[in-house]
Every structure is written in C-alpha cells, then in structure tokens.
C-alpha positions in Angstrom: 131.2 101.3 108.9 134.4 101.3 106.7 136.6 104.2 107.6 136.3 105.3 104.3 132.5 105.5 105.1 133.3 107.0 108.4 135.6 109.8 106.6 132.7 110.2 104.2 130.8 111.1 106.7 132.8 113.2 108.5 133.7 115.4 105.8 129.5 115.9 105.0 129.4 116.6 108.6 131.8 119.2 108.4 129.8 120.5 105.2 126.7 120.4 106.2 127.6 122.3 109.8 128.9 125.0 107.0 125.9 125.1 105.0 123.7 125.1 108.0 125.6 128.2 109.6 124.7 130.0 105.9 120.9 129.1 105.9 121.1 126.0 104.0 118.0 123.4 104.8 118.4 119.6 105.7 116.6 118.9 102.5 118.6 121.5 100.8 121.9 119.8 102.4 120.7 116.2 101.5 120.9 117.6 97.5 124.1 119.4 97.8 125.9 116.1 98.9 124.2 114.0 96.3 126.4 116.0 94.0 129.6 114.7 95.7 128.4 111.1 97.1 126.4 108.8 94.7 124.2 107.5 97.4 120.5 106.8 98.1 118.1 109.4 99.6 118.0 107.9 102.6 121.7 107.5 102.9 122.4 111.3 102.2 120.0 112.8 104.8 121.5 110.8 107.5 125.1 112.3 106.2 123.4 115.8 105.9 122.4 114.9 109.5 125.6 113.8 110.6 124.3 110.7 112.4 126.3 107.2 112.6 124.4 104.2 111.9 124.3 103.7 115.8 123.0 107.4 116.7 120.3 106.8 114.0 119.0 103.7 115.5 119.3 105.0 118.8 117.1 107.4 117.9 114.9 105.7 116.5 114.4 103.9 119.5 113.7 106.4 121.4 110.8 107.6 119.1 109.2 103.6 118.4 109.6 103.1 121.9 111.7 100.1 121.0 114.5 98.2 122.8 116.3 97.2 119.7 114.3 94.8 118.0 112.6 97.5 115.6 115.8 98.6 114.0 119.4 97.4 113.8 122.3 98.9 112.4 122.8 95.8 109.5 118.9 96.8 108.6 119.8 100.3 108.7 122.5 99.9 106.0 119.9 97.3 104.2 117.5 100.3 103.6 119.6 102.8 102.7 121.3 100.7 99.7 117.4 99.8 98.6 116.6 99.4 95.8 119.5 98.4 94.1 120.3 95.8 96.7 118.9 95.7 100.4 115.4 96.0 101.8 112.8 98.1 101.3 111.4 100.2 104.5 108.2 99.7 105.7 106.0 103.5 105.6 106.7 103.5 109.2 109.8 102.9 109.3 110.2 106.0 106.7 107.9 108.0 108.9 110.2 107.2 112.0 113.5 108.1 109.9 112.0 111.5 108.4 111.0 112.5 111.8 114.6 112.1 113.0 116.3 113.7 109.8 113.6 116.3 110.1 112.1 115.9 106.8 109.3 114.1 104.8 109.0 110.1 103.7 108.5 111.1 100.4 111.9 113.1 100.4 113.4 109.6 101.7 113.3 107.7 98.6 113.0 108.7 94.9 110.1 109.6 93.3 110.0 106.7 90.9 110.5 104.1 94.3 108.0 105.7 95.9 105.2 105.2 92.8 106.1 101.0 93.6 104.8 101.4 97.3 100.8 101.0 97.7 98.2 103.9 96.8 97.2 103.9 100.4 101.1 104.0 102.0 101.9 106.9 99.2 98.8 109.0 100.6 100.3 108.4 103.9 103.9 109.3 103.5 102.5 112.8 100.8 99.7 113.3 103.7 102.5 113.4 106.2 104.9 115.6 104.4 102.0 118.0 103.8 100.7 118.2 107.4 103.7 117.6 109.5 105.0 121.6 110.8 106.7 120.2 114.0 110.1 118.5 112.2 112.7 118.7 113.7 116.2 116.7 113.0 117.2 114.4 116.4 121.3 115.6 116.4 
C-alpha cells in the first residue's frame, strides 16, 4: 500500500471509530466515506472496517480455511478496483468478504455490477443478505 493509501486509511479509521462511538452502521460508514474517497464498494467497507490489505486476507483465511492460496493481497487490490480495471470476485469470495466487513454481497458491489453476475449467483448473494442475522465485522 502507498502511504498515501495507508494515510487514507488511517484517517477513515479514525472516522469510522467516531461514527461508530455515535451509532453509525458499517454500511452507513461505508456511504459516509464514499463522499470523501472515490473508491469501489468493496474498497470503502474495508476502510470503514479499518482493515489493511494483510488483516483482510488473514481473515479471510481463517474463515475459507485457507493457507494463502484462496486470497492474496495483489488479488485483494485486483477486486476492489473491479470493474474499471482488476478482477471480478467470485460470489464466494463476496460472501467471505461481507462476512468479515459484516455486511451483505450485494452491498459489495454496485447495483448495476451486480445485474452482470448470473441469475442464480444474484439470488445467492440477495438470499444471503436477506437471511444472514449473525454479521459481524472480523476487527
């Protein structure tokens, strides 16, 4: 990470701590900082987080039950500059992230990205965000 991407992330950690401490939700956090950073989805919940790149794929280790083949840093950053540039995410790997930023898929990517991914993966990630009650962000 740059250190102007590490500053950037320290100062939405320090403003998502603040908005937390006054009720604010991750989702409602994620929003806020969109105002300020022009970033993807998936790049603003992981600043509304206040996970690094490396705490992000740690955890997600931890929840795939992965060594480090099912997510890398480099990939990381690849997903989170989709669709512009990058890579798009598998559902599963959405699922995994969501779990960790304690939110849904869908709230991962746009609304207009997420009407190019199949009928089948949509009902999964809107199935998920409609049944999932257990959230909760990894920090």
């Amino acid at each position: 990470m740059s250190d102007s991407g590490y500053q950037r992330l320290l100062d939405c950690r320090r403003r998502s701590r603040y908005l937390r401490e006054h009720g604010f939700t991750t989702d409602q956090i994620a929003v806020i900082l969109g105002l300020d950073h022009p970033a993807t989805p998936l790049r603003l919940y992981r600043y509304a987080i206040g996970l690094t790149a490396a705490q992000t794929v740690d955890a997600f280790h931890r929840l795939s039950g992965t060594d480090g083949a099912g997510l890398r840093e480099s990939r990381l950053y690849d997903y989170e500059i989709w669709p512009r540039a990058g890579r798009r995410p598998s559902v599963y790997t959405l699922c995994l992230l969501a779990r960790i930023y304690g939110t849904c898929p869908v709230n991962l990517i746009p609304a207009d990205v997420l009407a190019t991914y199949s009928q089948r993966d949509q009902h999964t990630m809107r199935h998920l965000a409609s049944t999932d009650s257990s959230r909760t962000p990894t920090e």
